[in-house]
C-alpha positions in Angstrom: 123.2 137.8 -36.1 124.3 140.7 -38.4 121.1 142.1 -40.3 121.9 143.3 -43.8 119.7 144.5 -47.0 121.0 143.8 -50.2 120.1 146.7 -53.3 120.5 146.2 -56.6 118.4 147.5 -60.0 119.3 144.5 -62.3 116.9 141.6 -61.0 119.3 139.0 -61.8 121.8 140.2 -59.2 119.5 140.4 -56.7 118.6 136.3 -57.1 122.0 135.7 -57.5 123.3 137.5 -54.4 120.3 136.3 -52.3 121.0 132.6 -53.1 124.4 133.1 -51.3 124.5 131.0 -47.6 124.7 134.6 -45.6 123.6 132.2 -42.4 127.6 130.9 -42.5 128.4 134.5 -42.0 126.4 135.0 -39.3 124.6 137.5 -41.3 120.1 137.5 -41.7 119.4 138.9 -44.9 116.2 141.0 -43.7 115.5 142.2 -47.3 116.5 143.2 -50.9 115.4 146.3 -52.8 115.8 147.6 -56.8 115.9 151.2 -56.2 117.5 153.4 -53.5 113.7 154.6 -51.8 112.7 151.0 -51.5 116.0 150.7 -49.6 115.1 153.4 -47.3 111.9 152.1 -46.4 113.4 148.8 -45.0 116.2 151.0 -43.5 113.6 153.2 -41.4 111.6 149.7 -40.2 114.0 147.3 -39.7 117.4 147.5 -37.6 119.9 147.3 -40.8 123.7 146.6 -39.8 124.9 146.4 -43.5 123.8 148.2 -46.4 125.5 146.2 -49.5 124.4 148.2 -52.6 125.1 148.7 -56.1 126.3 152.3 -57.3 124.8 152.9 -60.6 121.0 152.8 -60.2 117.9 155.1 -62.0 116.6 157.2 -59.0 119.9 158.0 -56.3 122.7 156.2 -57.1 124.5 154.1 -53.8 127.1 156.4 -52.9 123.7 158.8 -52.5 121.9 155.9 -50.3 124.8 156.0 -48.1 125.1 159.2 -47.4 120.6 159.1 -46.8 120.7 155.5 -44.8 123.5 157.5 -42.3 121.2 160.2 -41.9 118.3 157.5 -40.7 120.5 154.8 -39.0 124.3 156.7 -38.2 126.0 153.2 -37.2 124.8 151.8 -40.5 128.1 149.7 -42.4 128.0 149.9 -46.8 129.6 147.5 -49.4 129.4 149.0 -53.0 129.0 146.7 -55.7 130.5 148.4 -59.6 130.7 147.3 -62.5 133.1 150.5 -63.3 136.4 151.2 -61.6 136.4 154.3 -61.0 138.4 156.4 -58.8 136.2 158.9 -58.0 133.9 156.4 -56.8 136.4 155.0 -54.3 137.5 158.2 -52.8 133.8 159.6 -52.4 133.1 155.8 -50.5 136.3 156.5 -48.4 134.9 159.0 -47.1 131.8 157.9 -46.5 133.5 154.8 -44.0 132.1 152.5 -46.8 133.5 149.0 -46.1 134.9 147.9 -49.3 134.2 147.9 -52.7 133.6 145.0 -54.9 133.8 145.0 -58.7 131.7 142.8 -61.2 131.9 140.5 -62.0 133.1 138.8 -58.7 132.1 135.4 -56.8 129.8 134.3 -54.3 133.0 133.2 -51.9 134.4 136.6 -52.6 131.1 138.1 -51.7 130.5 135.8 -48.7 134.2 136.0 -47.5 134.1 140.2 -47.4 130.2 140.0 -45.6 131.8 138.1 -43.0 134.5 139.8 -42.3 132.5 142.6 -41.6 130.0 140.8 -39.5 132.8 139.5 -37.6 133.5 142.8 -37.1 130.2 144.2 -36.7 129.0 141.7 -34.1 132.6 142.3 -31.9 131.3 146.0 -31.7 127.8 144.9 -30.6 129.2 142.2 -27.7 131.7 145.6 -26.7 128.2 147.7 -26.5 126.5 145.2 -24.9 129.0 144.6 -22.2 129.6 148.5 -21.8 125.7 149.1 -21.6 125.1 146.2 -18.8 128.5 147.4 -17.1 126.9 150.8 -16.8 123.5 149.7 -16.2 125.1 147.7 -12.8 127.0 150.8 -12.2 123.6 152.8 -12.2 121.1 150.0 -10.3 124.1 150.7 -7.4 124.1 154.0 -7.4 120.3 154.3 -7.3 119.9 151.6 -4.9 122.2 153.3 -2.7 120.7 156.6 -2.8 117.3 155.2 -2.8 117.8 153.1 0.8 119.0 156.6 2.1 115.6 158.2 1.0 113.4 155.6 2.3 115.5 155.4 5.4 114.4 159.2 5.7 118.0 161.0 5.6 118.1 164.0 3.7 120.3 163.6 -0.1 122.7 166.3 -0.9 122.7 167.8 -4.3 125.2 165.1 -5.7 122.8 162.4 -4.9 119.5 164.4 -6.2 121.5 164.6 -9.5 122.7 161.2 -10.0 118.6 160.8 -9.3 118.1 163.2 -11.6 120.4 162.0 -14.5 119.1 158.2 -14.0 115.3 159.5 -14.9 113.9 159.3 -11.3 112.1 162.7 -11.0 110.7 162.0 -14.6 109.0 158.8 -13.2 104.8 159.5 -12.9 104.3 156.4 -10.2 106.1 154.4 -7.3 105.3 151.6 -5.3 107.5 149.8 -2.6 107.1 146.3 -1.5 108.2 144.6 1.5 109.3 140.9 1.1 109.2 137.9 3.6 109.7 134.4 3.4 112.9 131.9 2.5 114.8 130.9 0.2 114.8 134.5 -1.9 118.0 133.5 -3.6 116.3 133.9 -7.0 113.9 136.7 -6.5 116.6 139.2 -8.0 116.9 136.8 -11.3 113.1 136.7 -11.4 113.0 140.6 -11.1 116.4 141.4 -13.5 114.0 139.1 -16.0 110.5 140.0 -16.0 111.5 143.7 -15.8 113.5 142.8 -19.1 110.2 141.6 -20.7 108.0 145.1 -19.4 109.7 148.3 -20.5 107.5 149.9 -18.9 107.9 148.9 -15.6 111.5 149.0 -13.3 112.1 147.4 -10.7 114.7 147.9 -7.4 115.6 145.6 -4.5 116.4 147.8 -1.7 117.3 146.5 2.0 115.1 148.8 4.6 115.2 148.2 8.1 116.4 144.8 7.9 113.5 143.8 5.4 113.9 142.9 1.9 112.1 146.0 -0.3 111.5 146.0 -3.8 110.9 149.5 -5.8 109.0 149.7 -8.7 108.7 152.6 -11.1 106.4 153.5 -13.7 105.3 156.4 -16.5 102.2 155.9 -16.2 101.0 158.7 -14.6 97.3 157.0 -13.7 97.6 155.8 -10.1 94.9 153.0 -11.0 96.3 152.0 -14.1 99.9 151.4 -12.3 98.4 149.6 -9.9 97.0 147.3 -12.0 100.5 146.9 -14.0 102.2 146.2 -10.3 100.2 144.0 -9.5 100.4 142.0 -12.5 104.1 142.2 -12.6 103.9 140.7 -8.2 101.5 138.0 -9.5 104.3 137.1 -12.4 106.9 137.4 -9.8 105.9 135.0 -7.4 104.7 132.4 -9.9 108.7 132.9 -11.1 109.8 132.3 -7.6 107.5 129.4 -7.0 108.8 127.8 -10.1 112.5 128.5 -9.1 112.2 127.1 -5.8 112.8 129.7 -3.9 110.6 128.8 -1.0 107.0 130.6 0.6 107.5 134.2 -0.2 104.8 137.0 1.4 104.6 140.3 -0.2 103.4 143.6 1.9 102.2 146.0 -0.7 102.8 149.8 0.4 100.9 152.6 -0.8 101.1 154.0 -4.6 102.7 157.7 -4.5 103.3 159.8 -7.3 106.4 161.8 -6.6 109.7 160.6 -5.4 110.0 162.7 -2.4 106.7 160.6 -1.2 108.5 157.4 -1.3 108.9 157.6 2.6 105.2 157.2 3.1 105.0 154.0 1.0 107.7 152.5 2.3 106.2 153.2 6.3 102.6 151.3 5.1 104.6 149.0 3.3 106.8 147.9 6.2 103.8 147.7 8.5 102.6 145.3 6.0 105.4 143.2 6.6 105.0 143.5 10.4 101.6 142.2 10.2 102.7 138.7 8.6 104.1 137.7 12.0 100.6 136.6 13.1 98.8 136.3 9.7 101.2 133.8 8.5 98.6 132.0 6.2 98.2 135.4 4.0 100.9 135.8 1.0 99.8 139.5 0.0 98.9 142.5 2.3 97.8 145.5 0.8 98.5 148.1 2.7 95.1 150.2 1.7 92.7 147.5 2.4 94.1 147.3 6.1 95.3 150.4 6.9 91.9 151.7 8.6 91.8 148.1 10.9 95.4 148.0 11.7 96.8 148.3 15.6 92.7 148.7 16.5 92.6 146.8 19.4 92.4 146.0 23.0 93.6 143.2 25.4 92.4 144.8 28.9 89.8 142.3 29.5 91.9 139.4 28.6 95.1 140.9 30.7 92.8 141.1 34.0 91.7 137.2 33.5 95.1 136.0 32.9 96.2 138.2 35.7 93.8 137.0 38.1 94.1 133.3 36.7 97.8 134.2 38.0 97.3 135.3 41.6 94.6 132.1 42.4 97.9 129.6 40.8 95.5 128.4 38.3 97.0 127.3 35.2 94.9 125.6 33.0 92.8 129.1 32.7 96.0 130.8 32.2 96.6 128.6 29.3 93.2 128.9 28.3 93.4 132.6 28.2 96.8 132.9 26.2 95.3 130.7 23.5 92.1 133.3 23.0 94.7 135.7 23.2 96.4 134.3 20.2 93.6 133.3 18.1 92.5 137.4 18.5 95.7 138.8 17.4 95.6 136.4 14.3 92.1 137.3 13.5 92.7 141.3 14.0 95.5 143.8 11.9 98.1 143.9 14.6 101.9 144.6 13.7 104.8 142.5 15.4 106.1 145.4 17.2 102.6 146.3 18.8 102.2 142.0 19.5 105.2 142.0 21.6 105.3 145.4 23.5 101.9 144.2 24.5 102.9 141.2 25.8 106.1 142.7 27.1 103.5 144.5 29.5 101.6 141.2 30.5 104.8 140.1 31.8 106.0 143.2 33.4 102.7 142.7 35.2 102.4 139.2 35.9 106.2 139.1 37.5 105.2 142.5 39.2 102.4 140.5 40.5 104.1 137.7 41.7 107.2 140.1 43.3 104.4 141.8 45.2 102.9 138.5 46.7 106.3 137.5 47.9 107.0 140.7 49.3 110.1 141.3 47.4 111.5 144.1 45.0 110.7 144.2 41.8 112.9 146.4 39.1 111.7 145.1 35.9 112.1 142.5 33.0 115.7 141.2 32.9 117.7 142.0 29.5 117.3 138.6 28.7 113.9 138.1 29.6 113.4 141.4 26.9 115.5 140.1 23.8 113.3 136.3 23.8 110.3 138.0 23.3 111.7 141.0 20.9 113.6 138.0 19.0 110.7 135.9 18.4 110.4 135.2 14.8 106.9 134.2 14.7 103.7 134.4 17.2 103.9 130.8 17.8 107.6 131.0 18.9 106.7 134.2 21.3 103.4 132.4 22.8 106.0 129.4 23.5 108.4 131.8 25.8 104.8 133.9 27.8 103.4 130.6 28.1 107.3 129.9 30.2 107.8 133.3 31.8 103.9 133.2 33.2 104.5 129.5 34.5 108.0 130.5 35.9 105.1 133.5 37.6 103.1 130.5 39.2 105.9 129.2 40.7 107.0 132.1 42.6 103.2 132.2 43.5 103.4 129.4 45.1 104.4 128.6 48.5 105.9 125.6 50.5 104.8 122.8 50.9 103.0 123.7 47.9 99.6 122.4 48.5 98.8 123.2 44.4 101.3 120.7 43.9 100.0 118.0 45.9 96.9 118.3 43.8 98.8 118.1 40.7 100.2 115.0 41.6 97.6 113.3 43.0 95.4 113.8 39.9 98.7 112.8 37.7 99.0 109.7 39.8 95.3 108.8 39.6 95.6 109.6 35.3 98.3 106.9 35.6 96.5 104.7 37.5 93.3 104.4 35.2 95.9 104.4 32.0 98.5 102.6 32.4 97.7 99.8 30.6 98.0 102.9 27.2 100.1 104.1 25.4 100.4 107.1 27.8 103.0 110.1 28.4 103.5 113.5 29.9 101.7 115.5 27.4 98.7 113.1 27.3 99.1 113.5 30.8 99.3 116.9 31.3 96.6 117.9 28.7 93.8 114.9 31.0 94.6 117.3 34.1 95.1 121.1 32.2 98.3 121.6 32.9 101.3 122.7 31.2 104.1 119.5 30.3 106.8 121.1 31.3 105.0 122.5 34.6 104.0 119.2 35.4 107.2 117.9 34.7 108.9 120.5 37.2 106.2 119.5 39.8 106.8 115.9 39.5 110.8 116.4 39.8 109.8 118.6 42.9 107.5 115.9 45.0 107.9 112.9 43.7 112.1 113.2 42.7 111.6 111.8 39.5 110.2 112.3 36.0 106.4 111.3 34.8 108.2 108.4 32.7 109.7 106.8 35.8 106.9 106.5 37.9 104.8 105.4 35.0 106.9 102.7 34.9 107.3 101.8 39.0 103.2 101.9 39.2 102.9 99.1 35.8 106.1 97.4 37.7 104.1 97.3 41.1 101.2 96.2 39.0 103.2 93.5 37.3 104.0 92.0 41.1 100.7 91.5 41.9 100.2 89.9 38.6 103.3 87.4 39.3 101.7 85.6 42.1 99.1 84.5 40.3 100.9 81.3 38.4 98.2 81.0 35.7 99.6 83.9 33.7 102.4 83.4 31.8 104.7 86.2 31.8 104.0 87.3 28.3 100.4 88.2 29.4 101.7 89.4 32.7 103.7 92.2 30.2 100.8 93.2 28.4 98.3 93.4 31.1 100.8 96.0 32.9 101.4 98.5 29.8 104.9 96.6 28.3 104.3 96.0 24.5 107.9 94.2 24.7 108.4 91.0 26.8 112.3 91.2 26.7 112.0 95.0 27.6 110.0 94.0 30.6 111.8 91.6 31.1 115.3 94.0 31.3 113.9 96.5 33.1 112.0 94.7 35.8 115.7 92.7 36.8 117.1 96.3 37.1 114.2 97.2 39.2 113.8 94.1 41.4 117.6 92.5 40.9 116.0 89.4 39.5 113.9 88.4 36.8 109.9 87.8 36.3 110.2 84.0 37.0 112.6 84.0 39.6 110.4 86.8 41.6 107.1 84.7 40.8 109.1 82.0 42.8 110.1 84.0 45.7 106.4 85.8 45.8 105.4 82.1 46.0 107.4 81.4 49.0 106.9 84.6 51.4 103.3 85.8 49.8 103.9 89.0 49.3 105.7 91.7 46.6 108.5 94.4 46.8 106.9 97.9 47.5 108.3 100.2 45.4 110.8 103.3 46.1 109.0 106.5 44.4 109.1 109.2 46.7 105.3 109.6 47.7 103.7 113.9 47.7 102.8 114.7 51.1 
């Protein structure tokens, strides 16, 4: 919309021309004045595109008004209105870039019809300005963002780069923050940014990449470090509730320290990337700030806890081994620890546990594998890196333990008696494994070992023996001969006792009835 002011000393032209539809120009008629001063005053307070005035008037006359309404506003269009055709009037308005020039008496279409050609005109200008102005402010956010990742990335700018800094503002900036994001689904985050940062002039904002972690930059005038903290930290709060609303998924924000200078960005960005660090155990937090940690974080100690899992190692026992991980865990979530520090640290348990285990065996030992290094340095989370020590220190009891591995004869025999008491349940390996403290997969390994097949198999031989001894007694039906061995489904016991036995329920129960007595079944017994 083109704004215009309309200025004219005879009252009656003024109604006349303001009853004209300037909306089907495209034009918002932000005011009329009777004199060329009052026309001034809305020139200085409003944004006027057009200036459509009469020429002869009592205090400057419009040709005057021009020439003052170009001294306040320089982009400022002019229509005269005359009642006198007069050429000096039309060469003095040439060169003053007026428009056109319209004599009285003329017609609202005329009138409306010149307007909007040169809002039409007007407005085309605009769109080319703001095209050019967003084309150049891209061209700029690149630049900066570029030159910006090589600061924080602590290389050293040239004097081309310090002067593109210095021509886009930087070094007249008072405050900077950086803040590290985490999380999915930050499709939107930029949109979010690009809009609130439209809404607060006061506040600009950069998405950076830093050592693989999402950054954002913000800038501020204000040279009060508490008072642009405040502002941030407004702007964050805005920002997530934008993201939330956008679905872009759980976003966590590590706020860095507040600098005042540019060449102290690199200190910011260090606390604020630590921040990010420290989500990989505190995964219930969605802020971290940087100063309210930064005294706790990396203060801590696992020696104790190393030497019981250690020794839990060397005796095979690993239920305390388990036992000991988990308060492992729960400490790192409850202390400031950063990812890095979490997994060199437990890079060192297992350098000693298979160190440990190498030594028992009397065998060489030159360190973690490559692989073994990359699936704990990979680990995305705490609970995926507890997953793979809880594996490598099992994979450690196993070379503990020697043939005929007497631990595993105890491990079976107490899974074997856990079936016997419950296998009339709803029962399975992890039920299993957690009655006895073991590991699942441990105990699943062990039972492949001694027994040559899985939990579920000889869950299902011991109910089957069961069912036998069940069958020779003819007054239980087969239903209840099922359910009293664990089967929930007739037909399914049904279909797998025939693939056990080679014959069905009822035709067993006959032959059970003739010899008095039941097939044995064939699970490979521990020794």
């Amino acid at each position: 919309m083109v704004n215009m002011i309309i200025v004219d000393d005879e009252p009656i032209m003024i109604k006349g021309l303001s009853h004209i539809p300037w909306p089907k120009a495209h034009v918002n008629l932000v005011g009329t004045a009777s004199n060329g001063m009052e026309a001034l005053e809305l020139i200085r307070n409003h944004k006027v595109h057009v200036l459509f005035t009469d020429i002869q008037m009592p205090d400057i006359n419009g040709l005057e008004l021009i020439r003052a309404a170009m001294l306040v506003n320089p982009s400022i269009r002019s229509v005269l209105l005359t009642g006198h055709n007069n050429f000096d009037y039309a060469r003095e308005a040439i060169s003053l870039r007026v428009y056109d020039y319209i004599l009285k008496p003329c017609s609202p279409d005329e009138v409306l019809a010149i307007i909007s050609s040169l809002a039409d005109e007007i407005e085309t200008e605009l769109q080319n300005e703001r095209q050019l102005y967003h084309t150049m402010q891209k061209v700029h956010t690149q630049q900066a963002t570029t030159i910006l990742t090589r600061l924080l990335e602590n290389h050293t700018l040239d004097n081309s780069e310090i002067s593109v800094l210095e021509h886009l503002g930087f070094y007249l900036k008072k405050s900077f923050l950086t803040v590290s994001v985490i999380g999915t689904g930050l499709q939107h985050l930029q949109t979010a940014c690009s809009m609130l940062c439209a809404e607060d002039p006061c506040l600009d904002c950069y998405i950076l990449t830093v050592s693989n972690t999402l950054l954002l930059l913000l800038t501020g005038m204000e040279s009060d470090t508490d008072s642009f903290m405040r502002h941030s930290l407004l702007f964050l709060r805005q920002l997530l509730q934008t993201a939330d609303k956008n679905g872009s998924g759980d976003i966590s924000l590590g706020i860095g320290l507040p600098v005042s200078s540019i060449e102290e960005l690199s200190a910011s960005c260090q606390a604020s990337l630590c921040c990010a660090e420290l989500f990989f155990s505190h995964t219930e937090e969605q802020v971290l700030h940087y100063q309210k940690v930064a005294a706790m974080v990396n203060q801590y100690t696992i020696t104790e806890i190393t030497r019981r899992i250690l020794g839990a190692l060397e005796t095979k026992n690993y239920a305390v081994v388990k036992e000991q991980l988990t308060i492992l865990k729960q400490y790192f979530k409850s202390v400031w620890v950063t990812a890095q520090k979490i997994k060199l640290s437990m890079i060192n348990l297992c350098f000693l546990s298979f160190s440990l285990a190498a030594q028992k065996r009397n065998e060489p030992f030159s360190g973690l594998t490559a692989e073994q290094l990359l699936l704990i340095t990979q680990s995305q989370t705490i609970e995926d890196l507890w997953a793979q020590i809880e594996t490598f220190l099992t994979h450690c009891i196993d070379l503990l333990t020697v043939s005929p591995h007497p631990s595993y004869h105890h491990i079976v025999q107490d899974c074997l008696h856990y079936i016997e008491l419950h296998y009339t349940e709803e029962i399975n390996i992890i039920k299993a494994a957690k009655e006895i403290h073991v590991n699942a997969d441990y105990l699943s390994r062990v039972l492949k070992k001694e027994c040559g097949c899985p939990f579920l198999q000889l869950l299902t031989k011991y109910r089957l023996e069961k069912a036998c001894s069940l069958l020779s007694d003819a007054n239980l039906s087969i239903g209840e001969v099922s359910s009293l061995t664990g089967f929930k489904d007739f037909r399914y016991f049904g279909q797998i006792f025939k693939n056990e036995y080679k014959m069905t329920p009822t035709e067993y129960r006959k032959t059970a009835g003739r010899n008095g007595a039941h097939y044995e079944s064939h699970v490979k017994k521990p020794l």
